[in-house]
N, C-alpha and C positions, 0 to 999 in steps of 0.2 A: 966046476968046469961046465955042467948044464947050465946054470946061472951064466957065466960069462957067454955061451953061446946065444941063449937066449937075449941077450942085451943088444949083444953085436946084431942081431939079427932085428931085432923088436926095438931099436932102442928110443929107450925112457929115463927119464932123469932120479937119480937112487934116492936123494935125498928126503923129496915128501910119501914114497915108500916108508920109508923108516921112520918119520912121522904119524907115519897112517900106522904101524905097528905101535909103536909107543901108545897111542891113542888108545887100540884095542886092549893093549897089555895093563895099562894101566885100570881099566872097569872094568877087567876081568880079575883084578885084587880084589875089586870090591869097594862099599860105600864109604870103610875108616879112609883112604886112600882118597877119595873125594871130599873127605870134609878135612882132614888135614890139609890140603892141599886150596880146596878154593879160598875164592876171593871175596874174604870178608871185612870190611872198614876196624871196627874193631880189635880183629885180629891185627891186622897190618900195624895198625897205632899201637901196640903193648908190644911189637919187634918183630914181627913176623911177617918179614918184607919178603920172603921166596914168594907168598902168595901173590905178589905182583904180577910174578913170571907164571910161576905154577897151575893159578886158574885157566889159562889157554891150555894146557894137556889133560882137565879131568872134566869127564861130562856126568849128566842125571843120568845115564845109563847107556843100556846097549843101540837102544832107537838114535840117541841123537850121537852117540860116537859114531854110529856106521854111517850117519850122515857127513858126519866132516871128514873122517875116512873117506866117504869118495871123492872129496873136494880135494882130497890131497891124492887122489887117485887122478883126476881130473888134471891136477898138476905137472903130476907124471909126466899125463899124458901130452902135453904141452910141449914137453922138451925145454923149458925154459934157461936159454944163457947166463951166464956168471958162476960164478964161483958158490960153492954151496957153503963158504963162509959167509959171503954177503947176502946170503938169505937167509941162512941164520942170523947175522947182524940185522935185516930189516924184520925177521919175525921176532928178537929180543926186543929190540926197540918199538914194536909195534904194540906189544903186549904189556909192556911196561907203561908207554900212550893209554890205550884203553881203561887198565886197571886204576891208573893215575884219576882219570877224569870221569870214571865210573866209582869212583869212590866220592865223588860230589853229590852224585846225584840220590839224595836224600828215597826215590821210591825203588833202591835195588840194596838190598838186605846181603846178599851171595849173588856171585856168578862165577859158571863155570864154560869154557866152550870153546872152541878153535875159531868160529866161523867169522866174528871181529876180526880177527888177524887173517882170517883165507879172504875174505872180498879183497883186503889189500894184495893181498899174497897173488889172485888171481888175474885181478889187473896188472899189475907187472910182470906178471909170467905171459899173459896173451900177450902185451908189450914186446915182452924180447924172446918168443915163442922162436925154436928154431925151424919151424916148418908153415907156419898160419904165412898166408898171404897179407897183405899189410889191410884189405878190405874185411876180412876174418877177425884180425887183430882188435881194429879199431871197433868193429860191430859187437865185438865181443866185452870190449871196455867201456861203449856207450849201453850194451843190456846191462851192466853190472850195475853202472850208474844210474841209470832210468830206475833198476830195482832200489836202490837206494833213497833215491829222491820217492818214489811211491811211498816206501815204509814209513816215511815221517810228512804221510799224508792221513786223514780222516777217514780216507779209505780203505787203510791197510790193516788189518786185523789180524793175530797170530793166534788163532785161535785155534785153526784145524790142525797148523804147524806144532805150538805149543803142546795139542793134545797128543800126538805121535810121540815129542821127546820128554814130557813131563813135566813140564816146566815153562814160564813163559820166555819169549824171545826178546831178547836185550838189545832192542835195533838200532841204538844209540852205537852200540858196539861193532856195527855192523859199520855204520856210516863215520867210524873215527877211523877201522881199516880200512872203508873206501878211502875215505881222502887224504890218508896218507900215501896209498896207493899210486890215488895220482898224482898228490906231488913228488913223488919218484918218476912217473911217467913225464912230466914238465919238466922237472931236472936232464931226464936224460934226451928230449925233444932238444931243449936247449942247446945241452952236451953236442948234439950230434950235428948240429945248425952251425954251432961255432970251429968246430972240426973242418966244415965244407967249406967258410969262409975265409 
């Protein structure tokens, strides 16, 4: 009853809550729980295809979960439209994307992380954000971008980032959820152009 007052009164969208819990819950089992669970080439090849999916909910620890807990706190707070089937649907398919084309790349051994699938996650929640102004909206899907396009410059270094969560930043991962992101944002530009017409 406090919960539903609270909502009514605050309201946030429940979904990346429950995500943000899971997150916690899950490296509060502990490390069997993260190496069962990550995304290793190997593994995956001998049948163990959850790790597709499963590497996006376990992280190196408490530093880099409570980071993507706030991202999905950030979410929340966004408000963001649709159906929390279809965000489940784009963060299945987003982490299935990642883990697919992160298993190419010959210099990543394991990964474990949310934040690949939140850059995506982020830009289509400011997109269909029920309260940002559209000038909010879009400055907020060009910083994500801009951050994007930095990381896969010679100036971006994860170094101090890395040393906080334990581990290095997979910025490949980062930049497969941005741009899936945006082509959900183009899609639904499109969508909504042709509606007018």
């Amino acid at each position: 009853m406090i919960f539903m007052l609270f909502f009514k009164r605050y309201p946030i969208a429940a979904w990346p809550l429950l995500m943000a819990v899971l997150i916690l819950l899950l490296t509060a089992i502990g490390d069997g729980v993260q190496y069962a669970l990550r995304l290793e080439a190997t593994a995956v090849q001998s049948g163990q295809w959850w790790r597709l999916l499963t590497a996006h909910w376990v992280h190196l620890g408490w530093a880099h979960s409570a980071l993507n807990a706030g991202g999905f706190l950030l979410l929340a707070w966004l408000q963001p439209n649709g159906s929390w089937k279809l965000w489940l649907a784009f963060y299945v398919i987003t982490s299935l994307c990642i883990s697919i084309l992160l298993m190419f790349d010959q210099t990543i051994s394991s990964y474990v992380g949310a934040s690949g699938v939140l850059h995506g996650l982020l830009i289509v929640a400011a997109f269909t954000s029920k309260w940002l102004e559209p000038w909010r909206r879009y400055s907020m899907i060009v910083l994500i971008s801009a951050k994007l396009v930095w990381e896969q410059t010679p100036w971006y270094s994860d170094e101090s980032i890395g040393g906080i969560i334990g581990g290095y930043v997979a910025i490949n991962s980062h930049l497969i959820g941005g741009i899936l992101g945006l082509l959900v944002v183009i899609y639904l530009l499109n969508k909504n152009r042709q509606n007018f017409n």
